[in-house]
mmJSON file of the N, C-alpha and C atoms, coordinates in Angstrom:
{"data_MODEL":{"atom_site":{
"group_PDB":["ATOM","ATOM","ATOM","ATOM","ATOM","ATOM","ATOM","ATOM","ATOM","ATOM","ATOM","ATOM","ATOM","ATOM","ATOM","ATOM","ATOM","ATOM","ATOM","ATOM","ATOM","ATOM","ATOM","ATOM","ATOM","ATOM","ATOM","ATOM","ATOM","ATOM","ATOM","ATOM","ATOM","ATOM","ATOM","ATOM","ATOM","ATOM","ATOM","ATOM","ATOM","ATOM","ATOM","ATOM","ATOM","ATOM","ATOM","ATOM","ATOM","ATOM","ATOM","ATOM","ATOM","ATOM","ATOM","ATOM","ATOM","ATOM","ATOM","ATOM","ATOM","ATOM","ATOM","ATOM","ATOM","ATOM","ATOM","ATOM","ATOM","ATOM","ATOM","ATOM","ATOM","ATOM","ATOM","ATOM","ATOM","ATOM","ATOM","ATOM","ATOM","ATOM","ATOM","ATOM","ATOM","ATOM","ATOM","ATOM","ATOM","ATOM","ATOM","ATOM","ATOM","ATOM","ATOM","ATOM","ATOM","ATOM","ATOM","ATOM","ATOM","ATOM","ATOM","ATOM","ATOM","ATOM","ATOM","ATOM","ATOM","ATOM","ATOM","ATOM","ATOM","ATOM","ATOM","ATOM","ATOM","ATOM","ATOM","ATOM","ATOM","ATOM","ATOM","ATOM","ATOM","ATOM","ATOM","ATOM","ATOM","ATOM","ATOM","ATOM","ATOM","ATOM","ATOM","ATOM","ATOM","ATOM","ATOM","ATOM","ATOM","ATOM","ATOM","ATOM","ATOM","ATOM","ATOM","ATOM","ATOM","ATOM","ATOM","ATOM","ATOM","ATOM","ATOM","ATOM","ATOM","ATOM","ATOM","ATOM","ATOM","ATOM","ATOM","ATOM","ATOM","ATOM","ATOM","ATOM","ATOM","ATOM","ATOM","ATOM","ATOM","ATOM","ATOM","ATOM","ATOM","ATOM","ATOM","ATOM","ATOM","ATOM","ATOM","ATOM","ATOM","ATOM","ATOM","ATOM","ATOM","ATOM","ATOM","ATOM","ATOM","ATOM","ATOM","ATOM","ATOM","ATOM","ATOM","ATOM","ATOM","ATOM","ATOM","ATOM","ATOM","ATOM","ATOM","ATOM","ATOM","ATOM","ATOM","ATOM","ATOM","ATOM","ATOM","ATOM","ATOM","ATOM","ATOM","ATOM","ATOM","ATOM","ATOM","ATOM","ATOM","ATOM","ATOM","ATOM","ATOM","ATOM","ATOM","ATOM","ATOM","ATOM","ATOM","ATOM","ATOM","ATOM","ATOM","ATOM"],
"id":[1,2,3,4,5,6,7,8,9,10,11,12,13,14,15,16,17,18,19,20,21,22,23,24,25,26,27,28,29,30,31,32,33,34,35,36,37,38,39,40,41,42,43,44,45,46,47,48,49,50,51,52,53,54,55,56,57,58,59,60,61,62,63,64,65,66,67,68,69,70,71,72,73,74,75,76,77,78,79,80,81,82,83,84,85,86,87,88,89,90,91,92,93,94,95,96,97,98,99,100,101,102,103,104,105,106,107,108,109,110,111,112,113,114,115,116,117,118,119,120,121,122,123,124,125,126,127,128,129,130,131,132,133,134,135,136,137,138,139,140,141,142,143,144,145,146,147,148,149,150,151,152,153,154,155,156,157,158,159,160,161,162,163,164,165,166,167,168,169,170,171,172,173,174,175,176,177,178,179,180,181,182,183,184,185,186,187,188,189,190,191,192,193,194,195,196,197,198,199,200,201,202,203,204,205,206,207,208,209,210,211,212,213,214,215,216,217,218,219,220,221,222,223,224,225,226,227,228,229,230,231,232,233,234,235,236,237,238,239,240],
"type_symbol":["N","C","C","N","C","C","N","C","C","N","C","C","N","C","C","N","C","C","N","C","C","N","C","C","N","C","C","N","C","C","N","C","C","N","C","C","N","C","C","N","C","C","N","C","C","N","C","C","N","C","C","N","C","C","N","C","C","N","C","C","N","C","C","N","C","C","N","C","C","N","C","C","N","C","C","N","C","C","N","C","C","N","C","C","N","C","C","N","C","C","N","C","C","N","C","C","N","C","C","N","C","C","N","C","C","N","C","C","N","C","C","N","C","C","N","C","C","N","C","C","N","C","C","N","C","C","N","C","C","N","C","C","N","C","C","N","C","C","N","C","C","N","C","C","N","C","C","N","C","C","N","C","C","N","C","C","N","C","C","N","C","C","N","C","C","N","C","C","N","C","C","N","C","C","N","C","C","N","C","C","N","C","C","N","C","C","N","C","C","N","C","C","N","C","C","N","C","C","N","C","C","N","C","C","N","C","C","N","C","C","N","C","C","N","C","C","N","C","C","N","C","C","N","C","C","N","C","C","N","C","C","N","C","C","N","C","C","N","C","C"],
"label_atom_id":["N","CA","C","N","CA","C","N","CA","C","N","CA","C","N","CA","C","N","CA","C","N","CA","C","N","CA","C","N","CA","C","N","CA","C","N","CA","C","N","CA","C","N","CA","C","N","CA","C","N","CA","C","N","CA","C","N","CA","C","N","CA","C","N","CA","C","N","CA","C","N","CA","C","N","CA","C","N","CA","C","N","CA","C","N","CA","C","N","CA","C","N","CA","C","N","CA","C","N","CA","C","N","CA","C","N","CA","C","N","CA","C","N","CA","C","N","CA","C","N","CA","C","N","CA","C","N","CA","C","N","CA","C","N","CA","C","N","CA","C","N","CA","C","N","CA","C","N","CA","C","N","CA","C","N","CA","C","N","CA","C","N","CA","C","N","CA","C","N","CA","C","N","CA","C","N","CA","C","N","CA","C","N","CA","C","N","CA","C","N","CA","C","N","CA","C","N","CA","C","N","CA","C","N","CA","C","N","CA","C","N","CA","C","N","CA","C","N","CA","C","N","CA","C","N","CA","C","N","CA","C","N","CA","C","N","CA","C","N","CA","C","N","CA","C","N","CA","C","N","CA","C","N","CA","C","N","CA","C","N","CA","C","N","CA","C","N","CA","C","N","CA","C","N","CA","C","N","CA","C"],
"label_alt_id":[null,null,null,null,null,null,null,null,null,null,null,null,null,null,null,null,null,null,null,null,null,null,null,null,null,null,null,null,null,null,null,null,null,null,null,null,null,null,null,null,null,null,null,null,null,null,null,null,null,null,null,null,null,null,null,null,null,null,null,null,null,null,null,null,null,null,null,null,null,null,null,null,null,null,null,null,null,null,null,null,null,null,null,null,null,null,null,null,null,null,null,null,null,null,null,null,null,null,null,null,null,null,null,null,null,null,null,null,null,null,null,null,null,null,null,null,null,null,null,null,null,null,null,null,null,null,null,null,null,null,null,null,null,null,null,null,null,null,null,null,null,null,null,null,null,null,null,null,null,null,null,null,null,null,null,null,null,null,null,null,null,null,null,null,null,null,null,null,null,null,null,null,null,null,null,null,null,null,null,null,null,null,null,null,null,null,null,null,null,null,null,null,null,null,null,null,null,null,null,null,null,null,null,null,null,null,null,null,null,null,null,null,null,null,null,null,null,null,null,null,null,null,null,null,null,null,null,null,null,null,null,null,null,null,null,null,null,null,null,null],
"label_comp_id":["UNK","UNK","UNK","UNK","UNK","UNK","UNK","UNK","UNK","UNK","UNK","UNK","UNK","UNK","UNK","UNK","UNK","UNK","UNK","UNK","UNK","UNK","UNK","UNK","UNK","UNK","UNK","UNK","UNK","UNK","UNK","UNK","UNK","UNK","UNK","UNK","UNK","UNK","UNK","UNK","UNK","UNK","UNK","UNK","UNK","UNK","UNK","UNK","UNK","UNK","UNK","UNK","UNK","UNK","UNK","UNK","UNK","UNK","UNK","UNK","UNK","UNK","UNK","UNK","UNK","UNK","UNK","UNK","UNK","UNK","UNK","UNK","UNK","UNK","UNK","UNK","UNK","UNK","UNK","UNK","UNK","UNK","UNK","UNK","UNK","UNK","UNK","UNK","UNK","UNK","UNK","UNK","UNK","UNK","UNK","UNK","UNK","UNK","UNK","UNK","UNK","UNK","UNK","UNK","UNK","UNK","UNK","UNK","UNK","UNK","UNK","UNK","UNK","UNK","UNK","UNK","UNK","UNK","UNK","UNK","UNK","UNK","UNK","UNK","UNK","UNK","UNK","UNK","UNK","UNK","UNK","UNK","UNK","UNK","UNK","UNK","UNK","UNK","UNK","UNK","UNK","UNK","UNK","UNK","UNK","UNK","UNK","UNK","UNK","UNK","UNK","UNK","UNK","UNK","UNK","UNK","UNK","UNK","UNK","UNK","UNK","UNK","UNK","UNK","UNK","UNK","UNK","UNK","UNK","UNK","UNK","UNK","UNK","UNK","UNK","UNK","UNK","UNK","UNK","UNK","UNK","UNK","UNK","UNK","UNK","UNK","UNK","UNK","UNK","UNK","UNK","UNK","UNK","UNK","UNK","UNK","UNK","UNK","UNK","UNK","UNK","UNK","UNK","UNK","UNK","UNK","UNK","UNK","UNK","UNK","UNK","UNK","UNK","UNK","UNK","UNK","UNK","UNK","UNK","UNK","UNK","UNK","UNK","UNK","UNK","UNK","UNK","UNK","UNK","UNK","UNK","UNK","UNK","UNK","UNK","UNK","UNK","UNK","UNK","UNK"],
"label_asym_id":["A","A","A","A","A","A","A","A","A","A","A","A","A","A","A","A","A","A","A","A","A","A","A","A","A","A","A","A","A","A","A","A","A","A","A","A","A","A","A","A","A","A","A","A","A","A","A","A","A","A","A","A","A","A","A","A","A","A","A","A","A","A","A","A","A","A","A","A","A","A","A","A","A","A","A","A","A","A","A","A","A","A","A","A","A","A","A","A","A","A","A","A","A","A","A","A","A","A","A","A","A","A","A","A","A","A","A","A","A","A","A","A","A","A","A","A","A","A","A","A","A","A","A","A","A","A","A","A","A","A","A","A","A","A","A","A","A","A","A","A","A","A","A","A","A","A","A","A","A","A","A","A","A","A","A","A","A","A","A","A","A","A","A","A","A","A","A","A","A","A","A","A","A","A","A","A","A","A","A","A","A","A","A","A","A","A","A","A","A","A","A","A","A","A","A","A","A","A","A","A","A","A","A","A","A","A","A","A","A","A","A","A","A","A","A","A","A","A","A","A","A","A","A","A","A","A","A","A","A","A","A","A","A","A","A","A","A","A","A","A"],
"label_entity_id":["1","1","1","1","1","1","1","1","1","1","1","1","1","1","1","1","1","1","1","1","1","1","1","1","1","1","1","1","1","1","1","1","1","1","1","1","1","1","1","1","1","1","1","1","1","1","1","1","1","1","1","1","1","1","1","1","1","1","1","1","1","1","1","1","1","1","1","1","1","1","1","1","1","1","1","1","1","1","1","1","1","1","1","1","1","1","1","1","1","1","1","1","1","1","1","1","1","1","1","1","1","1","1","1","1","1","1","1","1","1","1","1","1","1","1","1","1","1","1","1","1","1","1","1","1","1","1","1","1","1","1","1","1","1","1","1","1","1","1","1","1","1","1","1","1","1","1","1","1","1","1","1","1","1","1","1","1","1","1","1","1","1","1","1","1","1","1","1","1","1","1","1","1","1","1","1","1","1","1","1","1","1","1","1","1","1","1","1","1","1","1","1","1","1","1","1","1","1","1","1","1","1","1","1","1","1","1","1","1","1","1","1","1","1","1","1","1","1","1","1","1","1","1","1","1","1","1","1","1","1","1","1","1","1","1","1","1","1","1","1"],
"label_seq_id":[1,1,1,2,2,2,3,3,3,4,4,4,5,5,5,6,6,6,7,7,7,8,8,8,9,9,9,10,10,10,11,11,11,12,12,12,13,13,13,14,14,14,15,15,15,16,16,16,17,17,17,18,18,18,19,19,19,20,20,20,21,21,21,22,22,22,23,23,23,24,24,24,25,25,25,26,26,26,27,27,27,28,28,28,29,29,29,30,30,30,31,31,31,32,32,32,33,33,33,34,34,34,35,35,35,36,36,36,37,37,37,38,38,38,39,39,39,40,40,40,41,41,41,42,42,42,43,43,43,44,44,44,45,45,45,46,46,46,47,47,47,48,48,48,49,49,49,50,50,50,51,51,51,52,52,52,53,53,53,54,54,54,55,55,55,56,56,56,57,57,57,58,58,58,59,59,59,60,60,60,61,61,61,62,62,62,63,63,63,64,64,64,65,65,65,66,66,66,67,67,67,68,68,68,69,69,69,70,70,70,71,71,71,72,72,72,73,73,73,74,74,74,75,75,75,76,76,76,77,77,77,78,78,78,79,79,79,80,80,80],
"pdbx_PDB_ins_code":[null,null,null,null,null,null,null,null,null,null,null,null,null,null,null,null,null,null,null,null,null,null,null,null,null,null,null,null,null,null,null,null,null,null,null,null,null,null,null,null,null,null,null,null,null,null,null,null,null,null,null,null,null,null,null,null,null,null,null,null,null,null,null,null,null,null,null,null,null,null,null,null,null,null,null,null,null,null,null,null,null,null,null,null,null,null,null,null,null,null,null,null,null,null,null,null,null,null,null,null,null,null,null,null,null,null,null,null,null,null,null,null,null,null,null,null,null,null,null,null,null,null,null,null,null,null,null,null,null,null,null,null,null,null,null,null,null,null,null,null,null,null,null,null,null,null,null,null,null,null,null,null,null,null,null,null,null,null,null,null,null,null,null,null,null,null,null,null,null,null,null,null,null,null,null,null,null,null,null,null,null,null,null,null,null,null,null,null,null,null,null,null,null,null,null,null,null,null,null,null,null,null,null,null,null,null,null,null,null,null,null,null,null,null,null,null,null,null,null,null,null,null,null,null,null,null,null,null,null,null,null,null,null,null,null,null,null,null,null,null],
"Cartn_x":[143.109,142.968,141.682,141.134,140.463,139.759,138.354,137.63,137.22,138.825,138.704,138.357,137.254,136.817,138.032,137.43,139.105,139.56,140.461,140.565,139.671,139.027,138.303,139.341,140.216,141.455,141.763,141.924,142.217,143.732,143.143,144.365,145.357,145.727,147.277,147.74,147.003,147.136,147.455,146.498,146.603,148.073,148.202,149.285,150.738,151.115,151.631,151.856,150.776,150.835,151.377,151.109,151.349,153.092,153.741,155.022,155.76,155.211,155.969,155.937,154.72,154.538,155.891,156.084,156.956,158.443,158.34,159.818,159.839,158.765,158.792,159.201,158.844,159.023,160.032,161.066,161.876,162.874,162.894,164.097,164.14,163.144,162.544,163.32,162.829,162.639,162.008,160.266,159.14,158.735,158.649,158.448,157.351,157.905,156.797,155.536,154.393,152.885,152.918,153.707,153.172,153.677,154.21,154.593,153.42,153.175,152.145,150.576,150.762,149.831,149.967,151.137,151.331,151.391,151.594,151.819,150.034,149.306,147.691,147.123,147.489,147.36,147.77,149.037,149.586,148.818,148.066,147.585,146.486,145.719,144.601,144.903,145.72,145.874,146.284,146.834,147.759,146.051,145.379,143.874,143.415,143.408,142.226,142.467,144.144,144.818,144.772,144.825,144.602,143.088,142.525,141.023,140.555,141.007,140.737,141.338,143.036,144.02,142.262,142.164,141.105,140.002,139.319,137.992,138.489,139.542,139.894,140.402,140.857,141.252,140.012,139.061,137.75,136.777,136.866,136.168,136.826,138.327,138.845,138.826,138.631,137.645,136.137,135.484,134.248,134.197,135.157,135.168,135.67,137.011,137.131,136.667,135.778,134.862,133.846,133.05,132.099,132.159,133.977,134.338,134.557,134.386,134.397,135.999,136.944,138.105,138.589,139.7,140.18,140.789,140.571,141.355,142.648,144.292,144.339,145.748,145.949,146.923,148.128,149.053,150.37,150.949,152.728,153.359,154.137,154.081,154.386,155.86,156.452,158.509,158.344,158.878,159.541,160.354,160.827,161.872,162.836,164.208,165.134,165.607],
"Cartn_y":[37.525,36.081,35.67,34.497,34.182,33.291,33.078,32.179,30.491,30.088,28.514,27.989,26.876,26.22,25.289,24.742,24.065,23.161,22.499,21.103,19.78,18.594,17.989,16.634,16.938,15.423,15.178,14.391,14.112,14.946,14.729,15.995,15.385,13.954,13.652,13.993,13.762,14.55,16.0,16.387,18.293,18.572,17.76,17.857,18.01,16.617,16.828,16.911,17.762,18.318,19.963,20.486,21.416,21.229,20.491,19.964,20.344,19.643,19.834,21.229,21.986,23.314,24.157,24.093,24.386,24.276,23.233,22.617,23.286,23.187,24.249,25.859,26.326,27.481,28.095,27.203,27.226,26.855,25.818,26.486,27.647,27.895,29.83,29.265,28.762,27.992,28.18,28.417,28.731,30.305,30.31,31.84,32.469,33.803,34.459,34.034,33.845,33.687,32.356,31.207,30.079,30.286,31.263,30.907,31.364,32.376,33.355,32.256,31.308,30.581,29.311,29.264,28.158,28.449,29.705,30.85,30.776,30.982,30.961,29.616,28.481,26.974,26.837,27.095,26.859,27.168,28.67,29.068,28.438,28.158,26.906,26.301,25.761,23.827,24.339,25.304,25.42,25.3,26.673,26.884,25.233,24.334,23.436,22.666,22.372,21.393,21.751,23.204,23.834,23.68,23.902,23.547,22.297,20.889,19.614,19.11,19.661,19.53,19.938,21.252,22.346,21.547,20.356,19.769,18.651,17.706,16.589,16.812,18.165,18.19,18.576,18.983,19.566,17.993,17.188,16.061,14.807,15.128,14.579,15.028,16.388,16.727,16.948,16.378,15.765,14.594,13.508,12.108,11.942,12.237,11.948,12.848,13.642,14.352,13.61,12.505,11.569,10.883,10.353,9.442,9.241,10.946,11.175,11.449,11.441,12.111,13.154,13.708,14.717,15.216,15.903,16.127,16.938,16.675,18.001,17.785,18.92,19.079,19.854,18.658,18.737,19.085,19.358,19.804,18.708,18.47,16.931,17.493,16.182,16.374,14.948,15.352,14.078,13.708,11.914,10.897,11.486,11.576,11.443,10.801],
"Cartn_z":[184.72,184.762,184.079,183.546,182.84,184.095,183.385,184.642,184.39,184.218,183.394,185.125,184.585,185.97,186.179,187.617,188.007,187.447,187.488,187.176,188.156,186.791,188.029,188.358,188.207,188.44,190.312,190.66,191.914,192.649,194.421,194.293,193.884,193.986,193.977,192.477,191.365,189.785,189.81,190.46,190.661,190.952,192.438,192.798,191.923,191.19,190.303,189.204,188.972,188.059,188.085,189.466,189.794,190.115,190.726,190.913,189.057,188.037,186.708,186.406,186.258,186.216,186.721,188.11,189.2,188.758,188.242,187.816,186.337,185.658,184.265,184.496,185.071,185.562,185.967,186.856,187.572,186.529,185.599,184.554,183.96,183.557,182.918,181.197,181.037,179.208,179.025,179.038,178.475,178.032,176.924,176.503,177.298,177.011,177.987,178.314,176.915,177.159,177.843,177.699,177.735,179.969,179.698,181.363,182.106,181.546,182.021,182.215,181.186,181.082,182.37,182.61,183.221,184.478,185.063,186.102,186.839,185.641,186.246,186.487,185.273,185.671,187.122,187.673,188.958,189.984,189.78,190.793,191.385,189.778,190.041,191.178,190.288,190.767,192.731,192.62,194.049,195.426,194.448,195.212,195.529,194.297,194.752,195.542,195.353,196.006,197.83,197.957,199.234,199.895,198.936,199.399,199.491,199.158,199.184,200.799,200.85,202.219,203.308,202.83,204.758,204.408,203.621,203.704,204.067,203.689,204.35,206.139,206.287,207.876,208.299,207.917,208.89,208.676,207.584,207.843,209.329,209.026,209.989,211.48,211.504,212.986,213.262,212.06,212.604,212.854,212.255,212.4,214.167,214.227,215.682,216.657,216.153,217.551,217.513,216.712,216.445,217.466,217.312,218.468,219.322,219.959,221.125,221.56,220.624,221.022,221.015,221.372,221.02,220.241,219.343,217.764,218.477,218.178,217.866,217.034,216.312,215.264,215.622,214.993,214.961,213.835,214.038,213.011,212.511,210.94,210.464,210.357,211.054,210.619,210.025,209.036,207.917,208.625,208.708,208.846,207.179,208.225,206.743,206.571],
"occupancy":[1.0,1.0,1.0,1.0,1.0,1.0,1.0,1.0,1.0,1.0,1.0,1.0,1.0,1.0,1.0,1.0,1.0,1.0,1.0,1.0,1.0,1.0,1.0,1.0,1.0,1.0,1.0,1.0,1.0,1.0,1.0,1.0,1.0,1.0,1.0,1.0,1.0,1.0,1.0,1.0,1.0,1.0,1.0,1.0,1.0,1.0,1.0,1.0,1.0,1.0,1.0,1.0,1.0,1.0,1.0,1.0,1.0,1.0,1.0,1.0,1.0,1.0,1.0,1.0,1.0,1.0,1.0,1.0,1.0,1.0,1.0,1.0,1.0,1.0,1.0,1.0,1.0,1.0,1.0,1.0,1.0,1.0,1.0,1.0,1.0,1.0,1.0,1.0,1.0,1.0,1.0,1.0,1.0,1.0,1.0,1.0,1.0,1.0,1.0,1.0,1.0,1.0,1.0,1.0,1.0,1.0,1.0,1.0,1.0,1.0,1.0,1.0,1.0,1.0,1.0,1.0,1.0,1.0,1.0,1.0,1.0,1.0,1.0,1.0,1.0,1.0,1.0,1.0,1.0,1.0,1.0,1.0,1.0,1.0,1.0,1.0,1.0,1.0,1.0,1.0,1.0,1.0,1.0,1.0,1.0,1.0,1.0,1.0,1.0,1.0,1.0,1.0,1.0,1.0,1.0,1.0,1.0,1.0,1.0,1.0,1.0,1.0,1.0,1.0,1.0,1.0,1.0,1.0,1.0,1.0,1.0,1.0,1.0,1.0,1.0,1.0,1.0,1.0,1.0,1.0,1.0,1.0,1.0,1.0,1.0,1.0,1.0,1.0,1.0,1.0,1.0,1.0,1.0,1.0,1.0,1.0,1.0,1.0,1.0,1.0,1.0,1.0,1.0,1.0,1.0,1.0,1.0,1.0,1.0,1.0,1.0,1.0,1.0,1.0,1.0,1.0,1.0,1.0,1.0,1.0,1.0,1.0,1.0,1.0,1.0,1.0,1.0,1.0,1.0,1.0,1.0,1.0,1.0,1.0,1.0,1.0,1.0,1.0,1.0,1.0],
"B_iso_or_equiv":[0.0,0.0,0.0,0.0,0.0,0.0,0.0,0.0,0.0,0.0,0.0,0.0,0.0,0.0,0.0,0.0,0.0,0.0,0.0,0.0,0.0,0.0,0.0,0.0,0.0,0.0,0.0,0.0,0.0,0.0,0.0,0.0,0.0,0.0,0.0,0.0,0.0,0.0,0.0,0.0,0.0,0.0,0.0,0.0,0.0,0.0,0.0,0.0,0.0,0.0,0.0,0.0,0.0,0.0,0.0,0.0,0.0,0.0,0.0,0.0,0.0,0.0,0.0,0.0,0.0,0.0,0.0,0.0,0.0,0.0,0.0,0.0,0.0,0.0,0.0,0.0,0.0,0.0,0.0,0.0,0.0,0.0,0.0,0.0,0.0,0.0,0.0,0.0,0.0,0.0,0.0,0.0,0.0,0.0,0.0,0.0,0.0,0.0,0.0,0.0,0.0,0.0,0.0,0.0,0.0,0.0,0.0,0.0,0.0,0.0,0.0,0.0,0.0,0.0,0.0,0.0,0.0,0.0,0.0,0.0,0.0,0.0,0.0,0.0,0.0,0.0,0.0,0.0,0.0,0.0,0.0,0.0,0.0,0.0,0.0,0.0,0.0,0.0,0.0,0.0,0.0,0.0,0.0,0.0,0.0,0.0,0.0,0.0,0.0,0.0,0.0,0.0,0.0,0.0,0.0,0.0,0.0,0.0,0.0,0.0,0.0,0.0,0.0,0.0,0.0,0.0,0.0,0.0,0.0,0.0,0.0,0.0,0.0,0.0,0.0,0.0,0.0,0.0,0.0,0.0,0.0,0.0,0.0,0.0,0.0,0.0,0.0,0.0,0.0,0.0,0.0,0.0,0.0,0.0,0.0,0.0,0.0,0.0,0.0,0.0,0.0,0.0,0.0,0.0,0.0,0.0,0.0,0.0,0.0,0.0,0.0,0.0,0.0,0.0,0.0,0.0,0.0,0.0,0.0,0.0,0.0,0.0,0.0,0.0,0.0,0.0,0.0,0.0,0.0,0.0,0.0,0.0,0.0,0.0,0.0,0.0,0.0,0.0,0.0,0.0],
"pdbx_formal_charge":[null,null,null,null,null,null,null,null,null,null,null,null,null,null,null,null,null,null,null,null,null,null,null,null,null,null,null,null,null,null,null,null,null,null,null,null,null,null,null,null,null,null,null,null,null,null,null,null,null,null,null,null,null,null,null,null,null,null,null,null,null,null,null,null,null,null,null,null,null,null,null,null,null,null,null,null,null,null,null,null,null,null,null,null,null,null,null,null,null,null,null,null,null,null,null,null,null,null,null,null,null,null,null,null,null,null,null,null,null,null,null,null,null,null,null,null,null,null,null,null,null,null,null,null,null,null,null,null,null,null,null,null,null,null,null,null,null,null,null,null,null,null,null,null,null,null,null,null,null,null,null,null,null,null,null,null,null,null,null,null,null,null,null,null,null,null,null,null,null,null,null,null,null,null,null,null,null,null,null,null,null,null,null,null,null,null,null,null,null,null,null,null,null,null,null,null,null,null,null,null,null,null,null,null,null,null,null,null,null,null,null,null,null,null,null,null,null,null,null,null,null,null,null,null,null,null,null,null,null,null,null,null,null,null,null,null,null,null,null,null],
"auth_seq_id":[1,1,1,2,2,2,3,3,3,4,4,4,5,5,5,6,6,6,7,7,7,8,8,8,9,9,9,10,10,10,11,11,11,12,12,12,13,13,13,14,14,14,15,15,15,16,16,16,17,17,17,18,18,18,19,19,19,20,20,20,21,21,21,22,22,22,23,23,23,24,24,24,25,25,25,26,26,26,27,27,27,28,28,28,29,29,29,30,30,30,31,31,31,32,32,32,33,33,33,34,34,34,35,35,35,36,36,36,37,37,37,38,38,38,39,39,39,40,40,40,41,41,41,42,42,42,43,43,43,44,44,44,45,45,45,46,46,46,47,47,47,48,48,48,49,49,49,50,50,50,51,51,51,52,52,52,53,53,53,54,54,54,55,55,55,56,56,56,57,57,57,58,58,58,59,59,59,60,60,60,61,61,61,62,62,62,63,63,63,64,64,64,65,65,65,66,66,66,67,67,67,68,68,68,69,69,69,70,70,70,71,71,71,72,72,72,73,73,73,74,74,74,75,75,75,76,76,76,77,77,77,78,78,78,79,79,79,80,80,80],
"auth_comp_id":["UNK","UNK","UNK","UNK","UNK","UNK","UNK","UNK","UNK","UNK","UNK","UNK","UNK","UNK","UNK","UNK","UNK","UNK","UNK","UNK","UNK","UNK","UNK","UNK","UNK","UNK","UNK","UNK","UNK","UNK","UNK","UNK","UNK","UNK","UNK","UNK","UNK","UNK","UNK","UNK","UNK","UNK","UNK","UNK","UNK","UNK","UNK","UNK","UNK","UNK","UNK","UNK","UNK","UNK","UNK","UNK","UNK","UNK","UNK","UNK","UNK","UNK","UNK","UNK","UNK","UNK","UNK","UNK","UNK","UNK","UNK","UNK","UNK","UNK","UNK","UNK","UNK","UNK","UNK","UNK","UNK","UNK","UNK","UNK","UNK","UNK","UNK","UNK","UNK","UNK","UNK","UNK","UNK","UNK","UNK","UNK","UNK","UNK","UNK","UNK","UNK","UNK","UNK","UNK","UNK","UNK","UNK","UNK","UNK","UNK","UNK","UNK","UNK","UNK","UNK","UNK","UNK","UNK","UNK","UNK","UNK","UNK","UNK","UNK","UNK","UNK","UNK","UNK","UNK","UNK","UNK","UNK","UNK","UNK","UNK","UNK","UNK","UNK","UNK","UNK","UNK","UNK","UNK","UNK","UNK","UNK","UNK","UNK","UNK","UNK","UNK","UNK","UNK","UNK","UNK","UNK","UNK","UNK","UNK","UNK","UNK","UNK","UNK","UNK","UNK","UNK","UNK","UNK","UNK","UNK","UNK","UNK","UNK","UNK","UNK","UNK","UNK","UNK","UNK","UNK","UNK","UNK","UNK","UNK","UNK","UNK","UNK","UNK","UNK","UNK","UNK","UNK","UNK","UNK","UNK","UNK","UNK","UNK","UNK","UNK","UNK","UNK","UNK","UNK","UNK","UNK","UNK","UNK","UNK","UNK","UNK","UNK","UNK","UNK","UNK","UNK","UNK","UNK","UNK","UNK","UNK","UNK","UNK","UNK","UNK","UNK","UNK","UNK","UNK","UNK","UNK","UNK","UNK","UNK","UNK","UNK","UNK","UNK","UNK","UNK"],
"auth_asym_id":["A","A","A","A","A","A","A","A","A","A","A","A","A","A","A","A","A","A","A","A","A","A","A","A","A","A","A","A","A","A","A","A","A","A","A","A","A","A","A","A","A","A","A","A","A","A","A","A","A","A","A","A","A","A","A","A","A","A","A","A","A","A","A","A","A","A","A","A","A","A","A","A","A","A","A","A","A","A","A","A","A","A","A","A","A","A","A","A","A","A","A","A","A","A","A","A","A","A","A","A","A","A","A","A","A","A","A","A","A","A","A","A","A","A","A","A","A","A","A","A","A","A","A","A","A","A","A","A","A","A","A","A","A","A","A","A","A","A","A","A","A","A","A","A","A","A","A","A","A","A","A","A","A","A","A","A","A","A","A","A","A","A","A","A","A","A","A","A","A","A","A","A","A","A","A","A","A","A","A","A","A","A","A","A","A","A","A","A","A","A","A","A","A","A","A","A","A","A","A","A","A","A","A","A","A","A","A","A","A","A","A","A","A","A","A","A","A","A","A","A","A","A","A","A","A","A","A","A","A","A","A","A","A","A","A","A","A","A","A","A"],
"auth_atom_id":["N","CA","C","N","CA","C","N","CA","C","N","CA","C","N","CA","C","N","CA","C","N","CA","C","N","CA","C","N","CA","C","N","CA","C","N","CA","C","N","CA","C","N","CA","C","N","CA","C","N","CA","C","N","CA","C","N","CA","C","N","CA","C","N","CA","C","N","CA","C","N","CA","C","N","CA","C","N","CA","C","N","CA","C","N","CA","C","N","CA","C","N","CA","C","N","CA","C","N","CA","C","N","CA","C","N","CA","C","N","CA","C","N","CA","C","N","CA","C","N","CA","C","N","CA","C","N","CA","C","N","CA","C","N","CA","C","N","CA","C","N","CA","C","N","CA","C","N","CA","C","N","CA","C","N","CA","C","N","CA","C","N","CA","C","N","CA","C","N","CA","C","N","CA","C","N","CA","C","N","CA","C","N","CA","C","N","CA","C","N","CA","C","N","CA","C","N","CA","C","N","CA","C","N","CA","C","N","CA","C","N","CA","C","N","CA","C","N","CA","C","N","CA","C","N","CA","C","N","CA","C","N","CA","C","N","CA","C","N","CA","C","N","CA","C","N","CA","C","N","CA","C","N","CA","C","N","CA","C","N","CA","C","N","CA","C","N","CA","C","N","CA","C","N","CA","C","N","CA","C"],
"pdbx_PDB_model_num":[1,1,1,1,1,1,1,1,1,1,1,1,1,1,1,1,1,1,1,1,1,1,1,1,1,1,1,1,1,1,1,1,1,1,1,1,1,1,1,1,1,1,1,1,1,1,1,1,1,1,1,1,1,1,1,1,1,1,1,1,1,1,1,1,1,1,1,1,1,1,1,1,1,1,1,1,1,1,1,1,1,1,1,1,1,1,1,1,1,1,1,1,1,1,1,1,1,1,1,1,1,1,1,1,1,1,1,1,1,1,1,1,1,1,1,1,1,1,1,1,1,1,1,1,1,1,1,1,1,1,1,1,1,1,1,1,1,1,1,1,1,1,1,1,1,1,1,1,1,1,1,1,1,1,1,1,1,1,1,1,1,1,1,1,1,1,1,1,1,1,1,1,1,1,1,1,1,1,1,1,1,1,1,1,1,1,1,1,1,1,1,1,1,1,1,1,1,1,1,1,1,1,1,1,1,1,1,1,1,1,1,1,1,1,1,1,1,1,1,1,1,1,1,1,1,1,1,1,1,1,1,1,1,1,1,1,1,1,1,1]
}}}
């Protein structure tokens, strides 16, 4: 892997941007190098996007322990 710094775009960009990648991939149309290329882009984007999610939930349990409540975390179910 090469040591390209991250992307500095917001997560919701990262995000999908990582989503087209995904969907590039998943037809398997892209010649080998460019997948391979797009294979390590992903991983990026997957890391930062993961690391933005664990700093927004740990800011959100310093905020409501501020407030003196009780944090605690649940498992999100989508409305269908």
């Amino acid at each position: 892997m090469s040591s390209k710094k991250p992307p500095k775009a917001g997560f919701e960009a990262s995000l999908k941007r990582l989503e087209t990648i995904v969907e590039t991939l998943e037809r398997g149309e892209a010649p080998l190098e460019k997948a391979l290329e797009l294979y390590e882009e992903g991983l990026t984007l997957a890391q930062v996007c993961s690391e933005t999610l664990r700093t927004a939930e740990l800011k959100m349990k310093k905020i409501s322990k501020s407030a003196g409540k009780q944090f605690e975390l649940t498992d999100f179910e989508p409305e269908d």
